[in-house]
C-alpha positions as CSV (number, residue, x, y, z in Angstrom):
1,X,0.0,0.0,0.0
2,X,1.0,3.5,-0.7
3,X,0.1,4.6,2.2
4,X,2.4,2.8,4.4
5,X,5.1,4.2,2.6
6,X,4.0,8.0,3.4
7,X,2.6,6.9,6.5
8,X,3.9,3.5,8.1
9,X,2.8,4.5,11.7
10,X,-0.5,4.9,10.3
11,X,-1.1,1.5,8.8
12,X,0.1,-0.4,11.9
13,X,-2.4,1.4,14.0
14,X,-4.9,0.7,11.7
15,X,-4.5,-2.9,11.4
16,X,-4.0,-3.1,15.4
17,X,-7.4,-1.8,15.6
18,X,-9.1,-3.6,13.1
19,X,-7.4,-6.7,15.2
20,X,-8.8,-5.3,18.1
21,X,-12.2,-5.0,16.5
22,X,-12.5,-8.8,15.6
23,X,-11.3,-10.5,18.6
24,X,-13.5,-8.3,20.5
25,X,-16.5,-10.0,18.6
26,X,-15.6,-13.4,19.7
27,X,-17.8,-14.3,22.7
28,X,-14.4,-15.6,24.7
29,X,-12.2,-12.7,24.0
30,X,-11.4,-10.3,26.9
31,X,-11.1,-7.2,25.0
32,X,-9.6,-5.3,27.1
33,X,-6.3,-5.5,30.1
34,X,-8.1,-4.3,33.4
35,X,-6.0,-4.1,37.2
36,X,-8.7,-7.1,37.6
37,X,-7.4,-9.3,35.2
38,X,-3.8,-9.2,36.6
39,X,-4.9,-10.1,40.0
40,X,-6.4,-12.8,38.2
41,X,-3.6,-14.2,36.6
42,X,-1.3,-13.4,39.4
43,X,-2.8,-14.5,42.7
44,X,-2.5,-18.2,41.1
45,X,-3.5,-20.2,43.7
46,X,-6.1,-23.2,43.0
47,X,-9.1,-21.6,44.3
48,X,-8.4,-18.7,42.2
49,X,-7.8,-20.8,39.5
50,X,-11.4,-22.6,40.3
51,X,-13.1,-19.1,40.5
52,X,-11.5,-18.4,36.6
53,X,-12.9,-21.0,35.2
54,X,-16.1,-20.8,36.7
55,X,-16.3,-17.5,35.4
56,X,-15.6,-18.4,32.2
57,X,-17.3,-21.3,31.6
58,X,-20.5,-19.1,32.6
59,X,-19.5,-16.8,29.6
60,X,-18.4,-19.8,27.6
61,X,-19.7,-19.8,23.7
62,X,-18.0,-21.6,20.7
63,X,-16.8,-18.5,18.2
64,X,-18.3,-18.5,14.7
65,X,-16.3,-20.2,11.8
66,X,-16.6,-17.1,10.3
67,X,-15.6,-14.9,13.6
68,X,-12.3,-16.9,13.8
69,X,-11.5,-16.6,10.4
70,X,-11.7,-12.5,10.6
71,X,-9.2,-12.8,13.6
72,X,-6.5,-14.7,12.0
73,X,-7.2,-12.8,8.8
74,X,-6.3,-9.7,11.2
75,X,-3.3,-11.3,12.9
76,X,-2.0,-12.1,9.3
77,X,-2.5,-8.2,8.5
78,X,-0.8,-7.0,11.3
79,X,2.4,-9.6,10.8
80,X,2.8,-8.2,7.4
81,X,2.6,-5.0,8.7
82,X,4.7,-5.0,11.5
83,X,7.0,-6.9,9.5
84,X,7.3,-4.4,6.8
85,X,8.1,-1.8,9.4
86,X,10.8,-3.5,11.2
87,X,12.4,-3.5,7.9
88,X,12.4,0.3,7.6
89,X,13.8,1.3,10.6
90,X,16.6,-1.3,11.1
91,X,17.1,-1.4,7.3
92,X,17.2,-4.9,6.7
93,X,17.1,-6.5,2.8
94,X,14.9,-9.0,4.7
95,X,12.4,-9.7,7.7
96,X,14.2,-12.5,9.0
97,X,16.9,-11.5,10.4
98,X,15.9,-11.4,14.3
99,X,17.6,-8.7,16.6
100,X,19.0,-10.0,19.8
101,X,15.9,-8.3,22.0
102,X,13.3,-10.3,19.9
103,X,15.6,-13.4,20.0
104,X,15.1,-14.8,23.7
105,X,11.1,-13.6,23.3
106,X,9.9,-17.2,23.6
107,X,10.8,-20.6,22.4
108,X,7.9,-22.0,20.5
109,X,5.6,-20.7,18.1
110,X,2.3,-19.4,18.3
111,X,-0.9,-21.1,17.3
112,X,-1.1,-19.9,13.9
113,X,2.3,-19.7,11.8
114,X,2.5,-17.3,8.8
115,X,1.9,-20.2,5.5
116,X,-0.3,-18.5,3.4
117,X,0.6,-14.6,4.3
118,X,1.7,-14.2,0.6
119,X,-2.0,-15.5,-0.4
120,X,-4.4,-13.3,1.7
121,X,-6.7,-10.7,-0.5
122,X,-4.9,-7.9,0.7
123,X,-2.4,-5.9,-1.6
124,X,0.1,-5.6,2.0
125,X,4.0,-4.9,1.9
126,X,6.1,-7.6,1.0
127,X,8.3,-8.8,4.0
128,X,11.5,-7.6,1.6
129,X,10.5,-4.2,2.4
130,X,13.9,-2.3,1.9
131,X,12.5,1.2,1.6
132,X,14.3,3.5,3.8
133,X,12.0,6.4,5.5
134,X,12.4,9.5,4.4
135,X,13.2,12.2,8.0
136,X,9.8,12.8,8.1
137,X,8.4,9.3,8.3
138,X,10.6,8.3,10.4
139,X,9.8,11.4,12.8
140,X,6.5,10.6,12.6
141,X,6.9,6.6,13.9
142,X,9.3,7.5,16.2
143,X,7.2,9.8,18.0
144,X,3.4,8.0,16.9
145,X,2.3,7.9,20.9
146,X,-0.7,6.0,19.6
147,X,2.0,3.4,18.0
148,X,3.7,2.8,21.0
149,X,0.4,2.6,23.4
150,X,-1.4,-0.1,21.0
151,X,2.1,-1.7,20.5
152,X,2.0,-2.5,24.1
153,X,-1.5,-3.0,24.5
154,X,-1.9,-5.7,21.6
155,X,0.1,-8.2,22.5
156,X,-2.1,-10.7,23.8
157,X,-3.5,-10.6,20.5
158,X,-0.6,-11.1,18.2
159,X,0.9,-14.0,16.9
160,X,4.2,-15.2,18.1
161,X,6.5,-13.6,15.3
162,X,4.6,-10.8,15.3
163,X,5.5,-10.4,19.1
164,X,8.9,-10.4,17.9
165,X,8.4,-7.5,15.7
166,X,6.9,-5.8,18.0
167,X,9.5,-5.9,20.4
168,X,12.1,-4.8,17.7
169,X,9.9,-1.8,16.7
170,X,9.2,-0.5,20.0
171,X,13.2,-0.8,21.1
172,X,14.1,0.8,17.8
173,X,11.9,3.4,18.7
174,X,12.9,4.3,22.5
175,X,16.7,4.5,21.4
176,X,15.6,7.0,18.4
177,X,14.2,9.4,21.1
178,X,17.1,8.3,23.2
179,X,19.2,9.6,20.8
180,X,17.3,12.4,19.8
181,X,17.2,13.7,23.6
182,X,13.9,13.7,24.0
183,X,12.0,10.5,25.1
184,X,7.9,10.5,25.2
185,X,6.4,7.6,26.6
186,X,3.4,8.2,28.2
187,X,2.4,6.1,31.2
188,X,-0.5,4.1,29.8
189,X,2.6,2.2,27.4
190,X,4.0,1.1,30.6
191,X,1.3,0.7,32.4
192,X,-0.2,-1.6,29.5
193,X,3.1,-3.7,30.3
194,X,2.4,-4.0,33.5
195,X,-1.0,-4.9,33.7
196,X,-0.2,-8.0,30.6
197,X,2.8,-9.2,32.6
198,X,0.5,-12.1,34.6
199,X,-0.2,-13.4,31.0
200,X,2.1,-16.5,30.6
201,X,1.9,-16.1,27.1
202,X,2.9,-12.5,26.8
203,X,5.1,-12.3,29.9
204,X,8.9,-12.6,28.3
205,X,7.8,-10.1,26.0
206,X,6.2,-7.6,28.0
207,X,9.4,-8.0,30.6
208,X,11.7,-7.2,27.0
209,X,10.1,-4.5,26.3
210,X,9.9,-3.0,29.9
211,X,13.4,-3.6,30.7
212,X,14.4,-1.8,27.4
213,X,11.9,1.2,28.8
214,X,14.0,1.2,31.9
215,X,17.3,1.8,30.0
216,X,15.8,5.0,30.1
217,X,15.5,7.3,33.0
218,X,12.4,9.0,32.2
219,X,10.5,6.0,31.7
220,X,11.8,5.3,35.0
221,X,10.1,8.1,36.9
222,X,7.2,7.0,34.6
223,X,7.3,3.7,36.3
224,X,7.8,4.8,39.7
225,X,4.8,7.1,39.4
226,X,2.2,4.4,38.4
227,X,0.1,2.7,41.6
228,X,0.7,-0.4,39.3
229,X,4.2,-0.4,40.3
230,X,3.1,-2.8,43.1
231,X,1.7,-5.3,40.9
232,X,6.0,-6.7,40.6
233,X,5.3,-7.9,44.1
234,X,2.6,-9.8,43.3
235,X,3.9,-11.2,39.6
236,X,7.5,-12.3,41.6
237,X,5.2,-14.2,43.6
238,X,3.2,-16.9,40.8
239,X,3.3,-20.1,40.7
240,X,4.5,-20.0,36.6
241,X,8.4,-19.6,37.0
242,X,8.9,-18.3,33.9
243,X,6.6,-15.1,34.5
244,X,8.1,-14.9,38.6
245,X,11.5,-15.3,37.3
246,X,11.5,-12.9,34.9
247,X,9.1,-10.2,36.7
248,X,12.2,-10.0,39.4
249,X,14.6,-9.4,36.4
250,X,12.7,-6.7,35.3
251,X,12.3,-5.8,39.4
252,X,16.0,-5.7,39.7
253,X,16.5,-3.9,36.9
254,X,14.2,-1.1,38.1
255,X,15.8,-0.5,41.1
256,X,19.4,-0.9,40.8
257,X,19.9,0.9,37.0
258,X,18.9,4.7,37.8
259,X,20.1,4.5,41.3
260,X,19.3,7.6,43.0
261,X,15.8,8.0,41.3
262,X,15.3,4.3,43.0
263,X,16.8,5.3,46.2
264,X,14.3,8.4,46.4
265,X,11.5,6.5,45.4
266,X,12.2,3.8,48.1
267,X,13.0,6.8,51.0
268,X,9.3,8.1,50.1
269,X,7.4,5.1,49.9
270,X,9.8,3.3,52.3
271,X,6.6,1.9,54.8
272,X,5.1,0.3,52.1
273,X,7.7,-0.8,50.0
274,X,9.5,-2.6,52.9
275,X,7.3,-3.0,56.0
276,X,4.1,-4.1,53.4
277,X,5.4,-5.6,50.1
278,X,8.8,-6.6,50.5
279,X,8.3,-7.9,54.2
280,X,5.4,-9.9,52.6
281,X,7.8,-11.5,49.8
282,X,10.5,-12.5,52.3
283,X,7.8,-14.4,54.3
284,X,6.7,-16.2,51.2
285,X,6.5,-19.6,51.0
286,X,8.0,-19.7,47.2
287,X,11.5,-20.6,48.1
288,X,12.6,-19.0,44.5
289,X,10.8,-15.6,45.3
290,X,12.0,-15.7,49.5
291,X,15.6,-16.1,47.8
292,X,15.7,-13.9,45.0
293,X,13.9,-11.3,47.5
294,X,16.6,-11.4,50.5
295,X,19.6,-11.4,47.4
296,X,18.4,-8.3,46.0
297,X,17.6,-6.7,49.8
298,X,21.3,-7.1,50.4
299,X,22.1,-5.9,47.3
300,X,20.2,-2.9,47.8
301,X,21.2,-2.1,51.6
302,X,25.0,-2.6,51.1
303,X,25.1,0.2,47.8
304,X,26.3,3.3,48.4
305,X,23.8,5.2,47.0
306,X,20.8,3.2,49.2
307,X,23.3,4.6,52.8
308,X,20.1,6.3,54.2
309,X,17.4,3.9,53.2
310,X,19.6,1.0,54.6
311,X,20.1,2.8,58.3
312,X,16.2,3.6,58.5
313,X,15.9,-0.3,57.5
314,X,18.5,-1.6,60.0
315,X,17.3,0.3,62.4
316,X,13.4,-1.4,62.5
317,X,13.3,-4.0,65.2
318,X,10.7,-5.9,63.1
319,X,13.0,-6.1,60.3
320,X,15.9,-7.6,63.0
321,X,13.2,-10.3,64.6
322,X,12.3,-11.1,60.4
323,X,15.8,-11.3,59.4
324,X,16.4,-13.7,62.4
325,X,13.6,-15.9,61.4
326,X,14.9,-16.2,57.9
327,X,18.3,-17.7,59.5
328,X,16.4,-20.8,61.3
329,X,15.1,-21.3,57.2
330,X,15.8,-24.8,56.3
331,X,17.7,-23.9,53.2
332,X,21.2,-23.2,53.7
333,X,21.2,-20.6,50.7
334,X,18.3,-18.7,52.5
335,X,20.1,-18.2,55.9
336,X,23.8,-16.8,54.0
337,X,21.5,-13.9,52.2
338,X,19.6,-13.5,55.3
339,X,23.1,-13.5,57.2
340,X,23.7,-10.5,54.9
341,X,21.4,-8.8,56.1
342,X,21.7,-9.6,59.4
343,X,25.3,-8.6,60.1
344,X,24.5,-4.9,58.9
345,X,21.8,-4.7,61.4
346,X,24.8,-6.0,64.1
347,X,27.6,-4.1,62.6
348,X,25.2,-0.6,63.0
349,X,27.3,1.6,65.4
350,X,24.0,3.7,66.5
351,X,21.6,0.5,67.3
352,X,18.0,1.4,68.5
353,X,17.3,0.9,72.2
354,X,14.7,-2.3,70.9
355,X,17.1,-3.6,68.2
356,X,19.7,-3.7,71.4
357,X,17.4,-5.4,74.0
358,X,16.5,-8.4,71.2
359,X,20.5,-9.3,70.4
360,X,21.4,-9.0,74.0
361,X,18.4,-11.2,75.3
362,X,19.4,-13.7,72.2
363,X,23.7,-13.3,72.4
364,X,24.1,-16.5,73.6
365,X,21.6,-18.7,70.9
366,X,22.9,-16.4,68.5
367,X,26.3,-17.1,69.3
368,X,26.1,-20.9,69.3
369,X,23.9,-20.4,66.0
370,X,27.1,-18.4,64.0
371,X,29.3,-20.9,65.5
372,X,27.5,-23.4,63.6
373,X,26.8,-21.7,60.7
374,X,30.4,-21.0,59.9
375,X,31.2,-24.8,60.4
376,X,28.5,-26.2,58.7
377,X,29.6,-25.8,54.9
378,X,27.0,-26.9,52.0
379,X,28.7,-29.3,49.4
380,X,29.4,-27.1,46.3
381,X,29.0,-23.6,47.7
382,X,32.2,-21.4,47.9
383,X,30.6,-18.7,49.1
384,X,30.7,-20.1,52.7
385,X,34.3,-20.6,52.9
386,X,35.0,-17.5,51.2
387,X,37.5,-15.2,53.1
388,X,34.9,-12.1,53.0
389,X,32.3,-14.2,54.5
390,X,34.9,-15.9,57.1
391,X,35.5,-12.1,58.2
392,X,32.2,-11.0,58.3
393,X,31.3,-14.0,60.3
394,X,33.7,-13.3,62.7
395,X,32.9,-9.0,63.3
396,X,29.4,-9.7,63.8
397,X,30.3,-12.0,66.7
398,X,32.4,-9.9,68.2
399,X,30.1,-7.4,67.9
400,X,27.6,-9.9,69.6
401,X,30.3,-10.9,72.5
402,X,30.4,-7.2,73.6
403,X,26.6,-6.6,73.5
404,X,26.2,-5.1,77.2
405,X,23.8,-6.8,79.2
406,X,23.0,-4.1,81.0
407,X,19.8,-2.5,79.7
408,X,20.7,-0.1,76.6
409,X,20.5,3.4,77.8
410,X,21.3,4.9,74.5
411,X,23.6,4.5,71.1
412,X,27.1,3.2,71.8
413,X,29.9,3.0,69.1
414,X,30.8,-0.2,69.3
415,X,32.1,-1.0,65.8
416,X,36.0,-1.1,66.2
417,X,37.3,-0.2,62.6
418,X,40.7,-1.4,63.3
419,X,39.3,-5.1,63.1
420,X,37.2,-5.0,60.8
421,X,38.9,-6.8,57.6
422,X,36.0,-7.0,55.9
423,X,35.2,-2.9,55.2
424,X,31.7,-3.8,56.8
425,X,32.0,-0.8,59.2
426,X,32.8,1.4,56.2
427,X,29.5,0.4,54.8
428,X,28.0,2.0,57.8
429,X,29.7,5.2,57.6
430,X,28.0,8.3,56.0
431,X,28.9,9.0,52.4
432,X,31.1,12.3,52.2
433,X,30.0,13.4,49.2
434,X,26.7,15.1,48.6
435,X,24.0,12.1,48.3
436,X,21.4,14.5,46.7
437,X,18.9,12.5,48.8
């Protein structure tokens, strides 16, 4: 069509919504993503599974012959072009040449595969698209905010290479306004994202694209803006790996890239992002989510740039009694990253009165418990006979040994520098320079 040449933003809208338009006339087809429908694929336990199905066998209706047809008929449209687009903006003689973000996307293919796109009715691109845009085209997909809202919105309904595609357009397109200095992606893209991330079908892609948004510090503060920023604490938490696993990639990635913009975020919202959500993961009973969880906590407190969220977090006596919980875990990987943890809470010069009374009524279990621990090494692991951990192991009793037992009448330093080996009283220290926190 002419008109994708002049206009290729255009034509890929147009066949989204006339995708849109036909799955929204099968009986069966949500046709929209709602904050419902996440909870719905998220919470994942079996009687939320049971309620599911209940509903939809209620709603339950066999599509038309001729309903289904007009769907894959529009899925067929909107691979071609898609297709044809990728093309023009990475300049590629042909379509299948896949770019390494569209590459780990998924490892099987969708439903419907693409014999017979050459055949359809409709006079479409051909896949060897090698057109360049002219400046203004490409100005005008670049910065198409309906492209890159329907982009993101659509994806349940494309088919599997045309997920690809879409994952190669909308990266191609962030690093253009990257580059250009002047990035415009409006919440709804991200929030679209978000609220599609509970779909096991969709999930590696929506995380792709996401963590390609985050490269990008504006679409950060985007993120952090959006109440469906907590939905990541729910989505680490499913019973589907493969969506859990990759939701805490995409978590990770969110708060450690731009790290003061994560650090102030966490600071504002600290009661709920630690006392509520977080506090909630590390009593999980997914052993993947409880590990990942205290890995990345640790990860978090010991940086630099996290100094002040970390002493308000040490400095919680639920957070000590939590931490100490997690050590009595059965699995030995669980208690070394809750030992992380632990030892900055120990190692903290300006202890809280509370925090105080709970080691000094516990110093002695405690101290038979690290005893122990530093014996006891798992087959396999290196990290427990590593020297950093053999000197950590060793401050934080000491630390523990000089506990008064006299009731705590205030803060005491009690970190002696000169021992410590490790640089774990360092970590504890104010940062000289100006945090901008």
């Amino acid at each position: 069509m002419s008109v994708y040449v002049s206009d290729p933003s255009r034509s890929v809208i147009e066949a989204l919504l006339r995708l849109r338009r036909a799955a929204e006339a099968l009986p069966n087809q949500a046709s929209a993503t709602t904050p419902q429908s996440i909870e719905k694929h998220s919470l994942g336990s079996p009687k939320d599974t049971e309620i599911v199905q209940a509903e939809n066998q209620e709603v339950e209706k066999a599509p038309s012959t001729t309903e289904a047809m007009k769907v894959q008929e529009e899925q067929q449209r909107v691979a071609i072009v898609l297709a044809a687009l990728r093309s023009q903006l990475y300049g590629e003689g042909r379509h299948d040449q896949p770019s390494p973000e569209a590459s780990g996307a998924a490892t099987t293919h969708g439903k419907h595969g693409q014999t017979g796109v050459a055949d359809t009715d409709q006079a479409t691109p051909s896949r060897n698209a090698d057109q360049q845009l002219s400046a203004e085209a490409l100005q005008a997909v670049v910065y198409d905010a309906d492209l890159l809202q329907l982009l993101a919105s659509s994806l349940p309904l494309m088919e599997f290479e045309s997920r690809k595609d879409a994952v190669a357009i909308f990266n191609n397109i962030l690093r253009r306004q990257a580059e250009n200095r002047c990035m415009q992606v409006c919440a709804k893209v991200i929030e679209h994202l978000l609220l599609d991330y509970g779909r096991p079908d969709v999930s590696l892609t929506c995380g792709m694209m996401l963590r390609e948004a985050l490269r990008h510090e504006d679409c950060a503060k985007v993120l952090f803006m959006l109440d469906s920023f907590w939905v990541f604490f729910k989505l680490v938490q499913m019973n589907n790996f493969d969506v859990a696993s990759d939701a805490f990639t995409t978590l990770r990635v969110a708060l450690t890239r731009h790290k003061k913009l994560a650090a102030e975020f966490m600071l504002e919202h600290f009661d709920r992002f630690f006392l509520t959500e977080y506090n909630s993961l590390l009593r999980s009973n997914n052993y993947v989510s409880k590990r990942q969880g205290l890995k990345l906590l640790s990860e978090l407190l010991l940086d630099r740039s996290n100094f002040y969220v970390m002493i308000r977090y040490i400095g919680i006596v639920d957070n000590l009694k939590l931490v100490m919980t997690l050590m009595l875990d059965p699995g030995k990987s669980i208690q070394f990253e809750a030992f992380h943890v632990f030892k900055l809470i120990v190692a903290n010069p300006n202890k809280p009165d509370d925090v105080k009374r709970i080691l000094i009524r516990n110093r002695e279990k405690l101290l038979r418990y690290l005893t122990a621990f530093g014996k006891e090494v798992p087959a396999g692991n290196p990290a427990f006979t590593s020297e950093a951990f053999r000197d950590d192991l060793q401050l934080v009793m000491n630390e523990i040994q000089k506990l008064d037992t006299e009731r705590a009448t205030g803060p005491t330093d009690s970190t002696d520098s000169s021992k410590d080996t490790s640089g774990l009283a360092s970590k504890l220290e104010a940062p000289n320079h100006d945090s901008g926190l």
